[in-house]
KOLSEKE-286784 format. One record per residue: residue in one letter; x, z, y of N, C-alpha, C in turn. Coordinates in steps of 0.1 Angstrom, whole numbers, padded with zeros to 4 digits, always signed. Atoms other than C-alpha are relative to their C-alpha. Layout:
N
aXZYXZYXZY ...
***
This chain:
414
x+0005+0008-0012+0374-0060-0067-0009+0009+0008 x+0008-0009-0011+0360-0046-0037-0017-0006-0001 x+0012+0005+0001+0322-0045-0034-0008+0001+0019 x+0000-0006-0018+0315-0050+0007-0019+0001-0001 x+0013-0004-0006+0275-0048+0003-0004+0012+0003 x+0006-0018-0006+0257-0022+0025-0002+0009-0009 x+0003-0009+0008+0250+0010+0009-0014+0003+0005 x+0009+0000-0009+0212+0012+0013-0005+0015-0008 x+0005-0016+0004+0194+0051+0008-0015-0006-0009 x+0011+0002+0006+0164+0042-0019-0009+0014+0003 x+0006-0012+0003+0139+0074-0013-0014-0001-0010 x+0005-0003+0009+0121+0077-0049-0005-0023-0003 x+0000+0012+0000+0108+0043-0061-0011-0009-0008 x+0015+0009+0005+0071+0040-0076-0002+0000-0016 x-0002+0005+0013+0060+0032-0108+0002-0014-0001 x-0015+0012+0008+0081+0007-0130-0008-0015+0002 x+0009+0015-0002+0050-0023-0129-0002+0001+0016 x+0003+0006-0011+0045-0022-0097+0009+0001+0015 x-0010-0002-0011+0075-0018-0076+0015-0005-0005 x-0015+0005+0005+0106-0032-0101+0003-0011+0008 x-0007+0014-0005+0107-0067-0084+0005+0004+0012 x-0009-0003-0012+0116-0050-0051+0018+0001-0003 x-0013-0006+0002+0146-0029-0065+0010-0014-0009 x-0006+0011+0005+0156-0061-0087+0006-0010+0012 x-0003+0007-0012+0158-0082-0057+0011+0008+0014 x-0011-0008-0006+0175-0054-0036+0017-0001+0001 x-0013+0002+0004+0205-0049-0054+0009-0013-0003 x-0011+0017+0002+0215-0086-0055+0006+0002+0013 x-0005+0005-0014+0225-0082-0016+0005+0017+0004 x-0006-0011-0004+0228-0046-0013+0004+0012-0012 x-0005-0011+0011+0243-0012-0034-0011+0012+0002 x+0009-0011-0004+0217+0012-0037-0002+0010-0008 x+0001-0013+0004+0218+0048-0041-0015+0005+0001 x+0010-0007-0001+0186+0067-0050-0001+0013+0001 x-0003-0013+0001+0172+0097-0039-0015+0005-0007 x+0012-0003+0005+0146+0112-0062-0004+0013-0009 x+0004-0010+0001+0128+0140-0077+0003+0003-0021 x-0006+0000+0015+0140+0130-0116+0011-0004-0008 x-0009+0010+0003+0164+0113-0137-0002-0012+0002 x+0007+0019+0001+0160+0074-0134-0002-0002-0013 x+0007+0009+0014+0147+0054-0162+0003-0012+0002 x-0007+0011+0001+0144+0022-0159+0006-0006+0013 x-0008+0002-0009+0159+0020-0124+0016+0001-0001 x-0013+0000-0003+0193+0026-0135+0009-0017-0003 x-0009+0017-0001+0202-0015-0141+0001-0002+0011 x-0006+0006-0012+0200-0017-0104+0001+0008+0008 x-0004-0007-0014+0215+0012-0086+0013+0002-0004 x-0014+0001+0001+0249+0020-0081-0002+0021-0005 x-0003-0013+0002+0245+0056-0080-0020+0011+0004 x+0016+0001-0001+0216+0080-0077+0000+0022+0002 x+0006-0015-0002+0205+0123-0064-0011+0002-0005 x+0015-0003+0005+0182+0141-0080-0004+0015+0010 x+0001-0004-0009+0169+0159-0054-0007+0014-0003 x+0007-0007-0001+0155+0195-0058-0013+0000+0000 x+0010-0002-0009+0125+0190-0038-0001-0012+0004 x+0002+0018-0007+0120+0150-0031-0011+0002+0011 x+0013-0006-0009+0087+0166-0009+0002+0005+0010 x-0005-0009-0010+0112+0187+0009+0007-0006+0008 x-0004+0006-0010+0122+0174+0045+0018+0003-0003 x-0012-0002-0003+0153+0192+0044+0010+0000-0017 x-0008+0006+0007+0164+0185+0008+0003-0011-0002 x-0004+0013-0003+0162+0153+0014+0007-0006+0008 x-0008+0002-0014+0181+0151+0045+0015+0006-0008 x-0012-0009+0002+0206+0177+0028+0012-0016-0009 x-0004+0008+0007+0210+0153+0000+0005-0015+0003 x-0003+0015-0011+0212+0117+0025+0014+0003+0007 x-0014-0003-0011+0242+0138+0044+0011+0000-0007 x-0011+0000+0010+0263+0141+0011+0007-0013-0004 x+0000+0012+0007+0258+0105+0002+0010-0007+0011 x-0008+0000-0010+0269+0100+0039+0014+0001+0004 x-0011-0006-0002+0296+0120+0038+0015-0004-0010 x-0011+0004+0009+0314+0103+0010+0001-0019+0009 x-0005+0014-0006+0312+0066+0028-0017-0003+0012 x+0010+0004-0011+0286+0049+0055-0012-0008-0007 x+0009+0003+0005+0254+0044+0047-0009-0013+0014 x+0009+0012-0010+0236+0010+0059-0018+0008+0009 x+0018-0001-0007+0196+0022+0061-0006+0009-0014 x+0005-0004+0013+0171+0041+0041-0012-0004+0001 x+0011+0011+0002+0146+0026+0027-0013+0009-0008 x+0013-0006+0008+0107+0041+0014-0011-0009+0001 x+0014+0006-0001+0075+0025-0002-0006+0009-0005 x+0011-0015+0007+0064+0059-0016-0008+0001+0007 x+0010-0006-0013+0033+0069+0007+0002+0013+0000 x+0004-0013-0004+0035+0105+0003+0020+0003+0006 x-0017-0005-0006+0078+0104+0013+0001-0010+0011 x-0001+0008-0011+0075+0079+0040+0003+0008+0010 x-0001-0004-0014+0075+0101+0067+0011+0008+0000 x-0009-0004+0003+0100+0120+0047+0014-0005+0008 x-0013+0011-0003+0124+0091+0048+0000-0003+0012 x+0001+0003-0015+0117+0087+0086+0012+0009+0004 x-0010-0008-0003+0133+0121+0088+0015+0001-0005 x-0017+0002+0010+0164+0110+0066+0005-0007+0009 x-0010+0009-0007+0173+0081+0088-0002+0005+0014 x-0004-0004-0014+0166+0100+0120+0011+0012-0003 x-0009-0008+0006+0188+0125+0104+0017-0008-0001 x-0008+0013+0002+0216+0092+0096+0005-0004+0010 x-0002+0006-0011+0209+0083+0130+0001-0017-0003 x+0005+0012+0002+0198+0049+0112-0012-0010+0008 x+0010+0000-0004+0172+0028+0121-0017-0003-0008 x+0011-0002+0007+0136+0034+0113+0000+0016-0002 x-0006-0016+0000+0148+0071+0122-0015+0006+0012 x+0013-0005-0013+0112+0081+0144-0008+0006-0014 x+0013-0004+0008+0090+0103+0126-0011-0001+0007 x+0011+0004-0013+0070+0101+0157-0010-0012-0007 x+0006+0013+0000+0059+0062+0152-0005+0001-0017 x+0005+0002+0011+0054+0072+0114-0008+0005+0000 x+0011-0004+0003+0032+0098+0114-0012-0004+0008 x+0011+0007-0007+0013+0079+0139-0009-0014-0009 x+0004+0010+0011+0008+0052+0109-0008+0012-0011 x+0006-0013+0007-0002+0083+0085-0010+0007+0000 x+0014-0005-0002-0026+0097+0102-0009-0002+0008 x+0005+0010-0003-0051+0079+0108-0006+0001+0012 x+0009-0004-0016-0067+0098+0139+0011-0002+0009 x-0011-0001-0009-0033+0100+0153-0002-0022+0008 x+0002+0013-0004-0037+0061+0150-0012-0006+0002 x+0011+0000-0009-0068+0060+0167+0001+0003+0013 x+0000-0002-0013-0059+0074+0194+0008-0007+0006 x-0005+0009-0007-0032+0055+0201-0005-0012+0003 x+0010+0017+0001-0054+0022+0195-0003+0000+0011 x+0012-0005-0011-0078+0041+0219+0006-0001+0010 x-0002-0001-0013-0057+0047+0245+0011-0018+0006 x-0009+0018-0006-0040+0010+0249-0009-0010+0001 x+0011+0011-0003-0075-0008+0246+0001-0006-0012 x-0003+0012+0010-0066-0024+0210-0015-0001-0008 x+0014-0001+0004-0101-0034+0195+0002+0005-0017 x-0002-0008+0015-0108-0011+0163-0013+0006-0005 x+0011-0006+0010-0135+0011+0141-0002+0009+0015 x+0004-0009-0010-0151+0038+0168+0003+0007-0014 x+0001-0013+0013-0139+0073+0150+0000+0012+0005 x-0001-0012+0000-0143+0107+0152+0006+0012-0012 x-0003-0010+0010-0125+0139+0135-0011+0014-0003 x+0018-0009+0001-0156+0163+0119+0007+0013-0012 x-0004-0009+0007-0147+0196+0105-0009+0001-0013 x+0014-0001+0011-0184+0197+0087-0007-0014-0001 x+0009+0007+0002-0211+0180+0076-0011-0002+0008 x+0010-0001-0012-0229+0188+0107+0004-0005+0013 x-0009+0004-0018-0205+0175+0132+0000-0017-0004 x+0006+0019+0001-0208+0141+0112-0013-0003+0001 x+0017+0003+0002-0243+0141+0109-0004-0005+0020 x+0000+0008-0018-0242+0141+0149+0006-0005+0006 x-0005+0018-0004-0216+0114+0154-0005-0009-0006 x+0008+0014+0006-0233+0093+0130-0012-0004+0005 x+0016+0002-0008-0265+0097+0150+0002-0008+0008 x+0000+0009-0018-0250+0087+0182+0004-0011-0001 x-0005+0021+0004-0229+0056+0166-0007-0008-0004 x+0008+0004+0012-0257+0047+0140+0007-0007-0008 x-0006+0004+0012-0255+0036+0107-0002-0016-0008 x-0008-0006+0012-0240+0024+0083+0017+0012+0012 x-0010-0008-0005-0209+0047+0091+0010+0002-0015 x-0010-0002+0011-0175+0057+0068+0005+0011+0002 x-0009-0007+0000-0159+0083+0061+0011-0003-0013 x-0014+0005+0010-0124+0086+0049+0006+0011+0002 x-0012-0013-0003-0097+0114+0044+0007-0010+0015 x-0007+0007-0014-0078+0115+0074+0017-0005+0001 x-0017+0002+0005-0041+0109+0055+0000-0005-0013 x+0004+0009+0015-0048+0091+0024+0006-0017+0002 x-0004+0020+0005-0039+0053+0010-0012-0001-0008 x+0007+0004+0010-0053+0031-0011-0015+0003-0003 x+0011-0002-0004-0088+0034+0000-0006+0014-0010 x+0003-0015+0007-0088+0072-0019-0011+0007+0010 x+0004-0012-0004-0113+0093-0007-0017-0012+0009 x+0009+0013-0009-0135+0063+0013-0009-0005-0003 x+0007+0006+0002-0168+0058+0014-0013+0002+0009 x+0015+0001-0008-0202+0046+0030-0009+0005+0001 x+0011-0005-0001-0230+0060+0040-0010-0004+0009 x+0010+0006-0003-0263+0044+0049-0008+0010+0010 x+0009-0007-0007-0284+0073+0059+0004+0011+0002 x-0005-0011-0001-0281+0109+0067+0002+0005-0010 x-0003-0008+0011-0287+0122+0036+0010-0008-0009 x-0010+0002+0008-0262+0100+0018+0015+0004+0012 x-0016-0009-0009-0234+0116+0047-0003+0008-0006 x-0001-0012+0000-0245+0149+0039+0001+0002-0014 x+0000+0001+0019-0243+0143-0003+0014-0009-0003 x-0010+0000+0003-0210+0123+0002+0012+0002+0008 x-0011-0007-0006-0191+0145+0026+0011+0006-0004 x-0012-0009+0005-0174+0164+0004+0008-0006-0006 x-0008+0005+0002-0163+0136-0015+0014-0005+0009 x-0014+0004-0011-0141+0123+0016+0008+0015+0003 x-0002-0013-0001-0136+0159+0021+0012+0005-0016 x-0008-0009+0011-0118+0170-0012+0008-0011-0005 x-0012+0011+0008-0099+0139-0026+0010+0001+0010 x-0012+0003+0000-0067+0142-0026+0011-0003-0010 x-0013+0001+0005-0028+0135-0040+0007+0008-0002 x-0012-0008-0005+0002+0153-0046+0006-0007+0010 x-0006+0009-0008+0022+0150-0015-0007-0007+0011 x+0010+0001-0007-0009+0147+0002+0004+0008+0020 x-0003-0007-0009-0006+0157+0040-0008+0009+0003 x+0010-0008+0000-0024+0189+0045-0002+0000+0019 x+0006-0003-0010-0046+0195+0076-0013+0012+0000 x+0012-0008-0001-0073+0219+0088-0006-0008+0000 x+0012+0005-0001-0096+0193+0094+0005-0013-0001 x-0007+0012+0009-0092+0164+0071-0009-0017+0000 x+0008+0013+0000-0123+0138+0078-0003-0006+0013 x+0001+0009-0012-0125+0107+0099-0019-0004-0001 x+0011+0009+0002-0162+0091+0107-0001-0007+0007 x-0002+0008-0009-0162+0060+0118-0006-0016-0007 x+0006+0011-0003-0178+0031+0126+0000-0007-0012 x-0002+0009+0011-0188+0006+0094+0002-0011+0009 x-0006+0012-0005-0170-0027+0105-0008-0014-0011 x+0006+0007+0007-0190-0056+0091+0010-0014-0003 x-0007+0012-0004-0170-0087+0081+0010-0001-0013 x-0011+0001+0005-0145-0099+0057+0014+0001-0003 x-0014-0006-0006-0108-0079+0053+0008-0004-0007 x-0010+0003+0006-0076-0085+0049+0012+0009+0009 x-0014-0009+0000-0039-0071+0050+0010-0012+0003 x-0015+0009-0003-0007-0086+0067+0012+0012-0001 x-0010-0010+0001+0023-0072+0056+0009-0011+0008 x-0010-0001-0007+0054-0073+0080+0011+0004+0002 x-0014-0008-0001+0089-0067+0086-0005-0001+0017 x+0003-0005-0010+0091-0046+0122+0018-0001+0005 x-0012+0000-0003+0123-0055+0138+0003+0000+0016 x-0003-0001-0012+0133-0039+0172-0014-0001+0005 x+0016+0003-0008+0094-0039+0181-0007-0011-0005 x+0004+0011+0002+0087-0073+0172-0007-0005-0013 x+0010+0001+0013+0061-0078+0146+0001-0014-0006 x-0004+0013+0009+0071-0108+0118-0010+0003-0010 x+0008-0005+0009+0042-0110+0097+0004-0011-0009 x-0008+0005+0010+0052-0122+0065-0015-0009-0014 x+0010-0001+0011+0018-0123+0040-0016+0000+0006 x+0016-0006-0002-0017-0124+0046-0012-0001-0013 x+0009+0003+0012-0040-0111+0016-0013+0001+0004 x+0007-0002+0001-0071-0115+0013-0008+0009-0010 x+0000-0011+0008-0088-0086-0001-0016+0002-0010 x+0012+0003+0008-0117-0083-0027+0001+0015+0001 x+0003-0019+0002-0132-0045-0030-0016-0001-0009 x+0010-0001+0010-0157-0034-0054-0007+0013-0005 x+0001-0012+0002-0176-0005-0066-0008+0011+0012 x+0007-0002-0009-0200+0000-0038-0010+0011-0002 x-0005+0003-0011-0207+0026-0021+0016+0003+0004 x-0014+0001-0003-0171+0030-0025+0005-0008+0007 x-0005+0011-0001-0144+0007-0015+0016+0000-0007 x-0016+0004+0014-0118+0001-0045-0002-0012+0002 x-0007+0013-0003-0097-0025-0039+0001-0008-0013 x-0002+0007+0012-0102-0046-0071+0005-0013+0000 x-0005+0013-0001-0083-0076-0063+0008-0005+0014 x-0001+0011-0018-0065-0099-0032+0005-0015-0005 x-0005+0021-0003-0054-0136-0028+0010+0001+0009 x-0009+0005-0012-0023-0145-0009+0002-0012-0003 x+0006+0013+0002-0028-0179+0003+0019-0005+0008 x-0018+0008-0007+0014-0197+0016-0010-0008+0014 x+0002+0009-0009-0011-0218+0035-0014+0008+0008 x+0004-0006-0011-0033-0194+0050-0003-0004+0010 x+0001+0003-0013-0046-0202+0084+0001+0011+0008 x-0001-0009-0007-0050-0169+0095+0011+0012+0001 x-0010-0002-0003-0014-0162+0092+0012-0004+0013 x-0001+0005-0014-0007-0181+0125-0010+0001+0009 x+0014-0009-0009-0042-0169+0138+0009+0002+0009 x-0005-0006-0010-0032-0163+0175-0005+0015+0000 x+0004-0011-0004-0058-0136+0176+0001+0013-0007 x-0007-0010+0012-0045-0118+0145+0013+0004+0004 x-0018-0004-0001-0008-0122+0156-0003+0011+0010 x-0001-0002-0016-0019-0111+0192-0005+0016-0001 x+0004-0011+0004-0041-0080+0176+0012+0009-0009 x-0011-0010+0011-0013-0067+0152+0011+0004+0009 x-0013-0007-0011+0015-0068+0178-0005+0015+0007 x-0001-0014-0006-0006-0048+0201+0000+0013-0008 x+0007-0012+0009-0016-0023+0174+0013+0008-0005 x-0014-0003+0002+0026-0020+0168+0003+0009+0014 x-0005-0006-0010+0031-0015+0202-0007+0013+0005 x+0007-0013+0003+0004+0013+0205+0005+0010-0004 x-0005-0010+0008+0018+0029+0179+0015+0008+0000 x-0017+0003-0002+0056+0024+0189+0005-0001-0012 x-0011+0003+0009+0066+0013+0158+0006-0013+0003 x-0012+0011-0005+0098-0005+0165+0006-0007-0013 x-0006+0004+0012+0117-0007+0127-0008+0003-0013 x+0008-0002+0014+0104-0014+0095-0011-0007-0006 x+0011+0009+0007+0076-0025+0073-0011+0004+0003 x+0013+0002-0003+0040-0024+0078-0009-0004-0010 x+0012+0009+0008+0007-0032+0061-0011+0005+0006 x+0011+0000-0011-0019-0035+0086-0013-0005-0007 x+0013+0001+0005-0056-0038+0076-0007-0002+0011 x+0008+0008-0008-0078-0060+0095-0016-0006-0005 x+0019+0002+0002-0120-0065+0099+0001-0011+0004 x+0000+0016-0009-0127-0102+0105-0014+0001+0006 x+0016-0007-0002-0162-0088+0127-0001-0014+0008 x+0005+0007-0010-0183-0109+0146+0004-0001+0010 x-0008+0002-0010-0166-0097+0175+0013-0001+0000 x-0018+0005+0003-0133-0108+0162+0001+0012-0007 x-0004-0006+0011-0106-0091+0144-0001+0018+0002 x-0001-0011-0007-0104-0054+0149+0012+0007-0015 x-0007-0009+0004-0081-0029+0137-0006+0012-0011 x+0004-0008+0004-0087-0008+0104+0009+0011-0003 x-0015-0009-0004-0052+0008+0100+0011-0009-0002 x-0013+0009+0000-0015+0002+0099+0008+0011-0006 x-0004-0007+0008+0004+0019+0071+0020-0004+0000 x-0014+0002-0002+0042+0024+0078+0011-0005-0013 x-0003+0000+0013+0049+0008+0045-0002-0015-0003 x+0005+0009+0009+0052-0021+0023-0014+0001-0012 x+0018-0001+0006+0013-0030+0008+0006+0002-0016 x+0002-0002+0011+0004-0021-0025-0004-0006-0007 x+0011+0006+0005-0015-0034-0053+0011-0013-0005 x-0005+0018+0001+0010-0065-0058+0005-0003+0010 x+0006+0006-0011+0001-0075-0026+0014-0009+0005 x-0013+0003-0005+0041-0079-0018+0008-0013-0008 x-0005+0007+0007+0048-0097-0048-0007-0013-0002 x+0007+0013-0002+0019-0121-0044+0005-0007+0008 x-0006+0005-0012+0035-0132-0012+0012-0006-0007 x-0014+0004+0006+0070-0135-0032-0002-0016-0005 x+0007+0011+0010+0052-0159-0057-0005-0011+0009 x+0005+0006-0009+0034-0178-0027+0010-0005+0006 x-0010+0005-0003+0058-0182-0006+0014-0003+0000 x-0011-0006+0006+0091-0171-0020+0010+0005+0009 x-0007-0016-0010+0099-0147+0011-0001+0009-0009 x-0001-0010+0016+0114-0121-0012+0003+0014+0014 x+0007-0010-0009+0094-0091+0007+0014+0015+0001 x-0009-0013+0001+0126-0061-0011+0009-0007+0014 x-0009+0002-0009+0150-0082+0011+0002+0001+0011 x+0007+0000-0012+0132-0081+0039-0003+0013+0004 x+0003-0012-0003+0122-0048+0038+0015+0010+0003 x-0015-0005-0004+0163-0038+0031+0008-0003+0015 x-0002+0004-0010+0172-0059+0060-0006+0009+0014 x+0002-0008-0014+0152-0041+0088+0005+0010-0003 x-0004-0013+0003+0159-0009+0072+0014+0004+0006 x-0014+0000-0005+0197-0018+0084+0002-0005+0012 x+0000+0001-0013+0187-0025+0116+0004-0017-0001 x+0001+0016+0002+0189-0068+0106-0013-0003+0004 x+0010+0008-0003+0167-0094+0114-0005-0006-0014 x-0001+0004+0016+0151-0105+0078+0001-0014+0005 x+0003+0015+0002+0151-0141+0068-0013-0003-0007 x+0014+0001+0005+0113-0148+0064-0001-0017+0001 x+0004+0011-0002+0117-0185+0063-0007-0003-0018 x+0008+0004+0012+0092-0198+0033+0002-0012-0009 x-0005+0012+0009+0101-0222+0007-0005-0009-0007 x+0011+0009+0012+0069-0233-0013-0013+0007+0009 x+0015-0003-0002+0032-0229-0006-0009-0004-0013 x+0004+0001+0006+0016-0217-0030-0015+0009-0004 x+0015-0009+0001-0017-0192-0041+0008+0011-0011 x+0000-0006+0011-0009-0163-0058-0012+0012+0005 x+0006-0006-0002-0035-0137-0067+0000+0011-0009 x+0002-0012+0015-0044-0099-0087-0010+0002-0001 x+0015-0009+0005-0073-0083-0104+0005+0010-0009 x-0004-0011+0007-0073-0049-0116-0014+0000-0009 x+0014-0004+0013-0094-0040-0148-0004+0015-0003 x+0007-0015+0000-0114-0005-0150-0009+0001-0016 x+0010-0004+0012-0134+0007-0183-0011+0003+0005 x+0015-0002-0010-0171+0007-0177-0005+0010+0001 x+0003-0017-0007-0177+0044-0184+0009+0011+0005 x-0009-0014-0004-0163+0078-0173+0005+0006-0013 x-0003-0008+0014-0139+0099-0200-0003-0009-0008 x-0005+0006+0018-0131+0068-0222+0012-0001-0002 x-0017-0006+0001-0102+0077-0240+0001-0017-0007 x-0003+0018+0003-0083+0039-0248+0006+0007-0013 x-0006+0006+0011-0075+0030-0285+0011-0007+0002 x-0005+0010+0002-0056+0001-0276-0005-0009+0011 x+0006+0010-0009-0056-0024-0248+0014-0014-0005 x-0008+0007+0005-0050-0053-0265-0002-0015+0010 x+0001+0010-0006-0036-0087-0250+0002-0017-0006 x-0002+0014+0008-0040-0125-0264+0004-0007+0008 x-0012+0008-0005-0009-0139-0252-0010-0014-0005 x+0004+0017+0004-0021-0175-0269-0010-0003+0004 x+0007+0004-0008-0050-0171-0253-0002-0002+0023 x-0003-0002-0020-0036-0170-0214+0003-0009+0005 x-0002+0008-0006-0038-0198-0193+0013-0001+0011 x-0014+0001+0001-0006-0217-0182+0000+0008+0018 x-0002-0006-0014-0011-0201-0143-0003+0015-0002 x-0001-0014+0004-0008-0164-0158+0011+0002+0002 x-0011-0003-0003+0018-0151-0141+0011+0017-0013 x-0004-0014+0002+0017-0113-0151-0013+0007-0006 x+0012-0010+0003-0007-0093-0177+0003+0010-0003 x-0004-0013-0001+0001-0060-0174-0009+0011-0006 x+0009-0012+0002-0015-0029-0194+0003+0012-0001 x-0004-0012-0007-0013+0003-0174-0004+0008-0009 x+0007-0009+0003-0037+0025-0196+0010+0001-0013 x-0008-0004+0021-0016+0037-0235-0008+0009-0005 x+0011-0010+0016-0038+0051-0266+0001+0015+0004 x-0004-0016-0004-0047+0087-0257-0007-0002+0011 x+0001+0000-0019-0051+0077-0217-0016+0003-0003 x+0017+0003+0000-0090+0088-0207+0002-0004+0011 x+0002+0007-0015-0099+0067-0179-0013-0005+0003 x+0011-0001-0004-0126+0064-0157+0002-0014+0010 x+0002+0013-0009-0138+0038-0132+0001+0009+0010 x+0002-0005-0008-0142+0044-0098-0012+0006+0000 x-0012-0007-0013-0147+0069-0078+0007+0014-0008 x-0010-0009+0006-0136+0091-0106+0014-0004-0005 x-0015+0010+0007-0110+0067-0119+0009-0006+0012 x-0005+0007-0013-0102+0050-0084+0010-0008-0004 x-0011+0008+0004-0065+0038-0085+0006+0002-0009 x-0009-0003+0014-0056+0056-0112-0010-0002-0013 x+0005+0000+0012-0082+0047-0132+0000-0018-0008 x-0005+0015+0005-0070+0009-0138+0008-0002-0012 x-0004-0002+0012-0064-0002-0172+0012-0013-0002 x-0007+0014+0002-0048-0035-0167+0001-0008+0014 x+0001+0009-0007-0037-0056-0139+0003-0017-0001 x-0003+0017+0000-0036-0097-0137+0006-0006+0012 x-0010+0007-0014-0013-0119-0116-0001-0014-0006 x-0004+0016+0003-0020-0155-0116+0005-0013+0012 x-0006+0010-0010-0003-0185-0095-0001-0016-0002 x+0007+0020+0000-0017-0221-0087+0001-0005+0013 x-0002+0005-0018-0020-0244-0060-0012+0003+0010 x+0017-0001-0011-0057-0233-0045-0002+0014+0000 x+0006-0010+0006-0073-0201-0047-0013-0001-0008 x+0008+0004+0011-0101-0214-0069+0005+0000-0013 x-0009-0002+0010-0076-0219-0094+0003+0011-0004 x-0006-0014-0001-0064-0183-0090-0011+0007-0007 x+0012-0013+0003-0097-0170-0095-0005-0005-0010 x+0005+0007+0016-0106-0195-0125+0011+0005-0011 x-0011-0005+0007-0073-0184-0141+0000+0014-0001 x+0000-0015+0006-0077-0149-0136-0013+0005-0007 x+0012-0001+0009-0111-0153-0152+0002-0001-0016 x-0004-0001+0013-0095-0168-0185+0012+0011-0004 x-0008-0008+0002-0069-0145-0183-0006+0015-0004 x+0006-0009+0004-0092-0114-0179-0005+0000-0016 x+0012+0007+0012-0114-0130-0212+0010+0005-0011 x-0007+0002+0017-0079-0127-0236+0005+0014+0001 x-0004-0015-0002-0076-0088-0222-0013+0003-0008 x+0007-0009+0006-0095-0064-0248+0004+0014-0001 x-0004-0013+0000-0100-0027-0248-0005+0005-0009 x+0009-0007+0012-0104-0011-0280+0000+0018+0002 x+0001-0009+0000-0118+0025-0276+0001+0008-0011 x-0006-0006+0012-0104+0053-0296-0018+0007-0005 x+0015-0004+0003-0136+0066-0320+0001+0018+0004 x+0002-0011-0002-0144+0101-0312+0005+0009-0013 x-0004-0011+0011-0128+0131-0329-0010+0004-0008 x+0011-0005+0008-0149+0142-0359+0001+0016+0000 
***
């Protein structure tokens, strides 16, 4: 039997907890070839076929590798939620002649000054920022802005590298932090830090399918952060019934912040300040959100976010019509000190309340893991996913849920 669904280009594909329900959902509608830097694992129940690419980092092994796949039959779209291959994959499908083929409109998502200036130059309300080689060049934009103030790498996710500073001497004591954190896959620059305006207010993330220009916002989480003066993202809420997912001034701010940027195809996860003076712009990441964040929405509303994201990728319109209204939310769990090596992170199933979607434990015997800001995203031992009809519920449930998660520490070598 003939198999007529698209052939869609996967480029690499995350770890296994927090990116399988995409690729699960994918392959029910489309055939998807991966292109990646290893063997697969547990991706191979839903791809048809699969490259291992030399150099997954490398522009042009990646491209070499998309032209082969090409060249044996027609490829629909190519699709990335990696952050450090995104811009990669830009150049695959402008390479395809797909759409979502602009490296232009991505690295304008990427880096973050890039997307400032566009902000800047179209009027879209946002953080005031500056790019500061030293600790002396912030010290005198921070003067002139006043404080509080932020610094942040200038090409980072997942609020890596990000953090506040009250006075001068806490800039000039945590400069080098925004300054030296990084990733592999990281984008290198001579001059890597943003300073910019502290935005006062309550945030949140709308993820979107980007189709022909037209911004379809799909999710709106609400975001918990923790770990102050950091900002680790220790949790969000996505609410089906939201109000400030029909917000005019939200819709009205994110479009322009698209159009700014020229991103035309694709996904999105925009980060928004709810300030006094309304919403403002914190970034817009050429990417499906992290953290869950995608799959809370799934659970919420049961817009199934991979589908959506395969769909633009092929130059389609998704189908974001919503089917339930519901609450779903996550919390991530950290160990309280620095360099604790885990025994055991154990979980009491019989103790887990019936709106416990998902208890997940990231960390295995051996792991040392830290909290933030040495631990950050990678130093999470456990995530929780629970689903009710309120967010009260959400957050009472991921309370008893937390309670039946234990971490036994391994005893120190004698």
């Amino acid at each position: 039997m003939t198999d007529d669904r698209p052939l869609l280009l996967v480029v690499a594909t995350g770890l296994h907890h927090y990116r399988e329900y995409l690729l699960s959902a994918i392959c029910t509608k489309y055939r998807v070839h991966l292109l990646l830097g290893a063997e697969p694992t547990w991706e191979r129940r839903y791809v048809d076929g699969w490259t291992v690419v030399a150099d997954s980092l490398d522009r042009d092994d990646l491209c070499a590798a998309a032209r082969e796949v090409a060249d044996r039959e027609p490829v629909a779209g190519v699709l990335c939620w990696d952050e450090p291959r995104i811009l990669l994959s830009a150049h695959v499908a402008e390479a395809l002649g797909l759409p979502g083929g602009d490296p232009g409109m991505v690295l304008r998502c990427r880096d973050k000054h890039l997307t400032r200036q566009a902000l800047a130059a179209a009027g879209v309300p946002q953080a005031e920022s500056a790019l500061v080689s030293t600790a002396a060049e912030a010290l005198e934009f921070a003067e002139r802005l006043g404080y509080p103030v932020v610094l942040k790498p200038r090409a980072l996710a997942a609020s890596l590298g990000v953090v506040r500073a009250d006075t001068p001497a806490e800039l000039t004591e945590r400069f080098a932090f925004a300054r030296d954190t990084t990733v592999p896959g990281a984008w290198q620059y001579d001059v890597i830090v943003l300073v910019e305006q502290f935005l006062d207010g309550p945030e949140i993330s709308i993820d979107s399918a980007v189709h022909r220009g037209e911004v379809l916002p799909m999710f709106v989480a609400r975001k918990e952060v923790g770990y102050p003066p950091y900002f680790e993202e220790v949790g969000h809420v996505v609410d089906a019934a939201d109000p400030l997912l029909d917000d005019p001034d939200i819709r009205r701010i994110v479009q322009q912040a698209h159009d700014a940027i020229g991103f035309t195809d694709g996904m999105t996860h925009t980060e928004v300040k709810l300030t006094p003076d309304g919403p403002k712009i914190i970034e817009v990441n050429a990417r499906l959100g992290g953290d869950m964040i995608p799959y809370l929405g799934l659970c919420a509303t049961g817009i199934d976010p991979g589908l959506a994201a395969a769909a633009v990728s092929c130059g389609q319109r998704p189908d974001l019509t919503a089917v339930r209204r519901r609450v779903g939310a996550v919390r991530f769990l950290y160990v309280d000190a620095d360099d604790t090596t885990i025994g055991q992170v154990e979980i009491d199933e019989a103790a887990l309340p019936a709106a416990a979607d998902s208890v997940v434990a990231l960390a295995k015997p051996g792991d040392v893991m830290s909290p933030p800001p040495k631990g950050s995203t990678f130093g999470r031992i456990a995530f929780l996913i629970t689903v009710a009809d309120s967010p009260a519920q959400c957050v009472e449930a991921l309370d008893a849920a937390q309670a039946a998660v234990k971490v036994r520490v391994a005893e120190p070598a004698r």
